[in-house]
C-alpha positions as CSV (number, residue, x, y, z in Angstrom):
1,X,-71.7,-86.0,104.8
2,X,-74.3,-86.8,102.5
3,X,-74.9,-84.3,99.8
4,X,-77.7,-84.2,96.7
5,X,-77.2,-82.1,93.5
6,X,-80.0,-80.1,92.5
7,X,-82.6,-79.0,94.0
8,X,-85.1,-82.0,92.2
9,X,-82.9,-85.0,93.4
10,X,-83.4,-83.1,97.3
11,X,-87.0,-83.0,96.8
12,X,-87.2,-86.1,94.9
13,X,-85.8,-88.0,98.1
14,X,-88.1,-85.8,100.3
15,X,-91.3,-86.5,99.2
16,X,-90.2,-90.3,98.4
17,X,-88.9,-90.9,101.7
18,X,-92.1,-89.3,103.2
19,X,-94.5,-92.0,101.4
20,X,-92.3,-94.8,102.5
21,X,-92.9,-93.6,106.1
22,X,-96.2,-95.5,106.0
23,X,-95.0,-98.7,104.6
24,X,-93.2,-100.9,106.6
25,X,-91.1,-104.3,105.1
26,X,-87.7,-105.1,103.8
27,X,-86.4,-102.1,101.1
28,X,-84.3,-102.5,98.0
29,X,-83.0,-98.9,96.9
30,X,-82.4,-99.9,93.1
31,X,-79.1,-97.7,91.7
32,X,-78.8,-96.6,95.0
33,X,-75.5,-94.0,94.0
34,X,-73.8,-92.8,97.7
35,X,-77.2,-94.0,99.2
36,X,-79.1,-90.9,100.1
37,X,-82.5,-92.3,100.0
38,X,-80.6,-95.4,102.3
39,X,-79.4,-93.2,104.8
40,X,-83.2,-90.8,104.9
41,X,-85.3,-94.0,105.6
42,X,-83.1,-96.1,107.5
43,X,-84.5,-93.8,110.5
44,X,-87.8,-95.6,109.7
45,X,-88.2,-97.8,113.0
46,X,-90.0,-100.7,110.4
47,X,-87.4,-100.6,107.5
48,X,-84.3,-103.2,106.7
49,X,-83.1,-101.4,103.7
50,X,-80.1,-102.1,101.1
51,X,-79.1,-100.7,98.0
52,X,-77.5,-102.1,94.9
53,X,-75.3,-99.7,92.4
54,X,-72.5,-100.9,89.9
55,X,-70.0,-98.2,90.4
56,X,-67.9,-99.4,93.1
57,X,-66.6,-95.9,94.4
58,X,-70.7,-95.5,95.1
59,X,-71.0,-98.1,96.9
60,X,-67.6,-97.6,98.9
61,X,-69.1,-94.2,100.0
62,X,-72.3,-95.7,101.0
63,X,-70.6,-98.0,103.1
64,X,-68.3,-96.2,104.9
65,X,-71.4,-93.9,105.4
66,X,-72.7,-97.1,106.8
67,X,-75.3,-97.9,104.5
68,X,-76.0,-101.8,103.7
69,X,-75.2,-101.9,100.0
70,X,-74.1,-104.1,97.4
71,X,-72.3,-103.6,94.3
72,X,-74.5,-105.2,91.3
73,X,-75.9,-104.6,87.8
74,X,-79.6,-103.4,87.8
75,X,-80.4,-105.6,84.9
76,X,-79.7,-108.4,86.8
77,X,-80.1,-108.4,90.2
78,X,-78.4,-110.6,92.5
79,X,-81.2,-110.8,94.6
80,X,-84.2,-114.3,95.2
81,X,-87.6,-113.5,93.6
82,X,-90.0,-112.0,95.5
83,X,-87.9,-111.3,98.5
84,X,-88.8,-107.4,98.6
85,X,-91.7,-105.4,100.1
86,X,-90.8,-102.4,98.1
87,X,-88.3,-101.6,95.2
88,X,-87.3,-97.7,94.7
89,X,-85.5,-96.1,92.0
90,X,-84.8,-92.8,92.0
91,X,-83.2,-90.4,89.6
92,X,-82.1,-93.3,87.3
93,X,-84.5,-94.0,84.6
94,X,-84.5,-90.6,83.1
95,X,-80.6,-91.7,81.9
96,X,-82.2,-94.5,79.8
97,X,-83.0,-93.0,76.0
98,X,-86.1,-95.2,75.4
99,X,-89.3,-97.1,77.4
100,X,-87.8,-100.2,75.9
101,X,-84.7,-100.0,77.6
102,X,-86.6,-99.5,80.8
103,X,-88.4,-103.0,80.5
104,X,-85.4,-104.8,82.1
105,X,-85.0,-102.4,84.7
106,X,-88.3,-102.2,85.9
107,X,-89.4,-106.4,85.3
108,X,-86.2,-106.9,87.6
109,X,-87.5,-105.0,90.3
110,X,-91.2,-106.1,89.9
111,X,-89.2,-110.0,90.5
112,X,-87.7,-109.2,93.5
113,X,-90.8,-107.8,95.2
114,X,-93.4,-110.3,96.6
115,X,-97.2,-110.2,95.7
116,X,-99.0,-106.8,97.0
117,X,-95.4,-105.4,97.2
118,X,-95.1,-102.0,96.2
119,X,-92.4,-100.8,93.2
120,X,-92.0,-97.1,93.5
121,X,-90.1,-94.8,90.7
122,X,-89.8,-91.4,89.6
123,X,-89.5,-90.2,85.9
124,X,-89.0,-86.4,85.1
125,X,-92.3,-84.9,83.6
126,X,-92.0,-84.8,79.9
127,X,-94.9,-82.4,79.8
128,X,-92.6,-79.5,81.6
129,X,-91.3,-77.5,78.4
130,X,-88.2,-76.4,80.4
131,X,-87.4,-79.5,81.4
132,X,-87.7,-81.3,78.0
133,X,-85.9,-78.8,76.1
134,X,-83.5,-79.0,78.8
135,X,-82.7,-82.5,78.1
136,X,-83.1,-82.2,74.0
137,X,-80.5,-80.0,74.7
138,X,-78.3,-82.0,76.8
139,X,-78.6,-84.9,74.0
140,X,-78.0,-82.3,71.1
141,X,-74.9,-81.9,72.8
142,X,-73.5,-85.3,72.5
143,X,-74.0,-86.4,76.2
144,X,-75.7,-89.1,77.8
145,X,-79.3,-89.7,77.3
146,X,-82.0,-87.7,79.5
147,X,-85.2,-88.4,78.9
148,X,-88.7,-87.4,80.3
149,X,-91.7,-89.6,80.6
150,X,-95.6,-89.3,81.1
151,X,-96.7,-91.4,84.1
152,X,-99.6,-93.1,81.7
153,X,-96.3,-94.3,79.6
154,X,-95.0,-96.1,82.6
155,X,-98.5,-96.6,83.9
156,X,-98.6,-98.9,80.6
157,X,-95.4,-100.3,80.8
158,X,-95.7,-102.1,84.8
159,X,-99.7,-102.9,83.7
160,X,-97.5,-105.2,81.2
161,X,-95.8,-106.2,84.1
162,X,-98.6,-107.2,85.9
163,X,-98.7,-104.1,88.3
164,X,-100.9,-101.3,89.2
165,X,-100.7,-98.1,89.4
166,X,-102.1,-96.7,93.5
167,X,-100.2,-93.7,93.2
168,X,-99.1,-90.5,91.1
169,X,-97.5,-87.3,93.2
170,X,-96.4,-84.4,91.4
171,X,-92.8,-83.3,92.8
172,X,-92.4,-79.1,92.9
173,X,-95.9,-77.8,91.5
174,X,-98.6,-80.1,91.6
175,X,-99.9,-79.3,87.9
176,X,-99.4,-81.8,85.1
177,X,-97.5,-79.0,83.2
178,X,-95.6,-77.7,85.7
179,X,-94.2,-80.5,87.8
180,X,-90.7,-81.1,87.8
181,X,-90.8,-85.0,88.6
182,X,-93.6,-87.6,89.5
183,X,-93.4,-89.9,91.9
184,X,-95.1,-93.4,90.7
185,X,-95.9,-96.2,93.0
186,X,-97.2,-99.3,91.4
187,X,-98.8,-102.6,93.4
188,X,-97.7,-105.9,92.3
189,X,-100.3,-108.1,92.1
């Protein structure tokens, strides 16, 4: 059984999931964890999906969940260029404690998806007070990095990149301030 902690991951998946319904194409579900995103398109008639993670009890799950997956480091995919219709990564980047260290993440998945292709991310909304003291918190503590974004700082970042921005949905409340999450879908070009 698959299961999602937290109430943004859920929704997260939800509203992601639901914009992929239109687009059709071969899908790489970057840190794809136990592959919850995997297993809520792949009843998508038009979708051959796989993910890649590098912990190998995630990717153990996702396969015996039946998931196509492969066990790989996100800064260097083992995936051909432009092979891709559309590269997701969900509930990832937030764990990365600068833009900078984003830039390999995000030009490896603009390689692997072909021209007019469709790179689609979400970043926590750095604007949310709650959820950036939240996460000042969480690194005053000592623990990982968690880090919010604005979408014009990743809107910046993939223009770099050579991609454009065609969509920004607010996840939860649909107010710049109040949004939990955004969900960012950028067009290679």
């Amino acid at each position: 059984m698959f299961r999602i902690r937290g109430y943004l991951p859920r929704i997260t998946v939800r509203t992601v999931a639901r914009v992929l319904k239109d687009h059709g194409g071969r899908v790489a579900d970057i840190a794809c964890g136990r592959g919850v995103l995997l297993k809520e398109i792949s009843t998508h008639n038009n979708k051959d999906v796989v993910g890649i993670d590098i912990d190998p009890d995630q990717i153990e799950y996702a396969r015996s969940a039946g998931m196509t997956v492969v066990l790989g480091d996100i800064f260097s995919m083992p995936f051909k260029n432009e092979i891709y219709d559309i590269a997701v990564c969900l509930n990832t980047l937030y764990n990365f404690s600068s833009l900078n260290d984003l830039v390999s993440i995000l030009s490896e998945m603009v390689r692997i998806v072909r021209k007019g292709g469709k790179v689609v991310l979400d970043i926590r909304n750095k604007r949310n007070l709650l959820l950036y003291m939240k996460y000042w918190l969480h690194m005053k503590r000592g623990k990982h990095p968690t880090v919010s974004y604005l979408p014009t700082e990743i809107e910046n970042v993939m223009k770099g990149l050579g991609c454009n921005i065609v969509k920004c949905e607010a996840v939860g409340i649909n107010n710049q301030y109040l949004a939990l999450d955004f969900v960012l879908i950028f067009e290679k070009e």
